[in-house]
C-alpha positions, -999 to 999 in steps of 0.1 A, spaced: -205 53 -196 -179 83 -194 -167 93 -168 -191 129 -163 -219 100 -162 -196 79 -138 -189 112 -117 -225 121 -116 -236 84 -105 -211 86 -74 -220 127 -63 -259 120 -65 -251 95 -36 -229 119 -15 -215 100 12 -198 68 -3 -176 41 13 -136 43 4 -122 8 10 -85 0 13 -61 -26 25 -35 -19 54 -10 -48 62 -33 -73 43 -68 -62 66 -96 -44 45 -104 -9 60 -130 14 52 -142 52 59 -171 75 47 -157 104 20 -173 119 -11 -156 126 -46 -155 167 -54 -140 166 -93 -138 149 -123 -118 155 -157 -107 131 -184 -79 118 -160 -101 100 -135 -121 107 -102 -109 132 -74 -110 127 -33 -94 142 -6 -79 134 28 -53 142 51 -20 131 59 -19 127 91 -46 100 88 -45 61 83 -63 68 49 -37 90 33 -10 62 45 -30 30 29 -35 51 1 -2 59 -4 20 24 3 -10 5 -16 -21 33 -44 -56 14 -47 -89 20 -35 -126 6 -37 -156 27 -37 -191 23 -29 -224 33 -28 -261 28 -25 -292 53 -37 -318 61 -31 -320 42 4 -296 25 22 -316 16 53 -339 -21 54 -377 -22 54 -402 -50 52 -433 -61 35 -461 -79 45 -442 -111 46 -415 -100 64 -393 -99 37 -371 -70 30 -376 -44 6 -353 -17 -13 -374 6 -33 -361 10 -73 -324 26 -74 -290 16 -78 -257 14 -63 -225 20 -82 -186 5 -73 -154 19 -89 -122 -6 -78 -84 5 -93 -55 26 -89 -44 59 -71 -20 89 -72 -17 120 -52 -22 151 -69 5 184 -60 -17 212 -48 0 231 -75 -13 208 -100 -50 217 -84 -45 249 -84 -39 243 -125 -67 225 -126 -90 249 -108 -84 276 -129 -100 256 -160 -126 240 -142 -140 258 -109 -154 223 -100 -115 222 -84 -120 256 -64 -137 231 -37 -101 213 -37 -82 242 -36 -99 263 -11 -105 233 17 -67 231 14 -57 264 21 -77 263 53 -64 230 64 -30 225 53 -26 185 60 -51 182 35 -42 164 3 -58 154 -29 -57 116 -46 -73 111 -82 -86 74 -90 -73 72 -126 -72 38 -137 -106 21 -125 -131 -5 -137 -163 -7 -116 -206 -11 -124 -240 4 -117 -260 -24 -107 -298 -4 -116 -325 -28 -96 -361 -26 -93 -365 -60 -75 -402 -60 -74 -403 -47 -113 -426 -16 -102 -415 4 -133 -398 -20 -158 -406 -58 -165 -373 -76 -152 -351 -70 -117 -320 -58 -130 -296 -41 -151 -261 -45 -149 -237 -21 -169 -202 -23 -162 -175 4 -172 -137 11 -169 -112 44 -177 -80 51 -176 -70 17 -194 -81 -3 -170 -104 -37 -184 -134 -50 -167 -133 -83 -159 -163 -109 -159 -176 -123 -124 -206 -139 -124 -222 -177 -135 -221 -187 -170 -236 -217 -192 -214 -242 -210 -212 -265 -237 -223 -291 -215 -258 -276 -214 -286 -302 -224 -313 -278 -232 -339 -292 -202 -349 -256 -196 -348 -259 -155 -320 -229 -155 -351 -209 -174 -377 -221 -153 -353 -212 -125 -343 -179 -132 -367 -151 -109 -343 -122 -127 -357 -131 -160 -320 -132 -172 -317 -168 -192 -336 -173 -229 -328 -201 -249 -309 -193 -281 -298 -224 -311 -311 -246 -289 -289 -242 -259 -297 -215 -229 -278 -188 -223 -277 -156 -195 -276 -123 -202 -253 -105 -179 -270 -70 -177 -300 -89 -162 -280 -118 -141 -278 -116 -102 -256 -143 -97 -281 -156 -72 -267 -190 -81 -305 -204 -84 -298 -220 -119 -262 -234 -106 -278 -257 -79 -308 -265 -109 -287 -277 -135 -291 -316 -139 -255 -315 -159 -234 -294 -141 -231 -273 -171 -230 -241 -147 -198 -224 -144 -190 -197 -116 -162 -171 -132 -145 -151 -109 -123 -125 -126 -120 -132 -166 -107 -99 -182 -116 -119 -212 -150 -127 -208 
């Protein structure tokens, strides 16, 4: 993904949730991104808020959101039920942007006008661009109504940042029994040489093949760059 199909992913959903960390206790507030260019994602708030000051001692932010529903229903069974859609997260670094540098920018793209203008008529507003981010759109379909598995995962990253792999993954221990398989509602394991493996666009990490495995040839991965 680029970052226009990143950009477009967030503004379809509107309202998202900006996460940040203030004297080591997550925070979060409802904003919306305005811009995009090649140097990352744009946002605005002001400084007279707790939100600028985060922003500014920490320079990182998380963002968040759900479409085409974010509120619960229930079936028949009393189970809940999220019609086909996605959410998207973007996690990574910050920097505020000079208004002079927006007003640059808006002359090139009038996407930045929105920046520019909102500005002018409140003064204390400022503008941050996320720059260096890695982050995934985590497409579901849980009750496979248009496609013949749950889930796909794809994960992307700009500004240099790398993407690192959380998740469960399937050693060498493996001994090929097939439970994992049998196990697996997200249709995300096949069996390849012999020895199982998951594929990661289609994996939940619902942990259903971890507490299966006769071997213990399940490994949970939290944060492998690598991987």
């Amino acid at each position: 993904m680029n970052i226009e199909d990143i950009y477009k992913k967030f503004d379809k959903i509107g309202c998202l949730t900006f996460a940040t960390i203030d004297k080591g206790t997550p925070q979060t507030r409802i904003a919306h991104l305005f811009a995009y260019d090649h140097e990352g994602l744009y946002f605005r708030t002001m400084i007279t808020k707790p939100f600028y000051e985060q922003l500014s001692k920490t320079k990182k932010a998380s963002i968040c959101g759900m479409y085409p529903k974010t509120s619960v229903s229930y079936n028949w069974e009393g189970m809940p039920y999220f019609p086909p859609g996605y959410t998207i997260r973007a996690t990574g670094n910050v920097r505020e942007i000079p208004f002079d540098v927006l007003k640059e920018k808006s002359v090139a793209d009038e996407m930045f006008l929105l920046g520019v203008k909102d500005i002018e008529k409140y003064p204390a507003m400022t503008t941050f661009c996320l720059y260096e981010a890695w982050g995934e759109v985590y497409d579901f379909d849980y009750e496979m109504e248009h496609r013949s598995h749950k889930l796909l995962r794809e994960g992307f990253s700009f500004g240099g940042a790398l993407i690192p792999f959380r998740g469960v993954r399937i050693t060498d221990a493996c001994i090929s029994c097939g439970k994992c398989q049998a196990g697996c509602s997200f249709k995300a394991i096949s069996q390849h040489e012999g020895k199982f493996v998951i594929d990661h666009t289609r994996c939940d990490a619902c942990g259903d093949c971890y507490m299966v495995c006769p071997a213990g040839a399940i490994e949970i991965v939290a944060g492998d760059p690598n991987s």
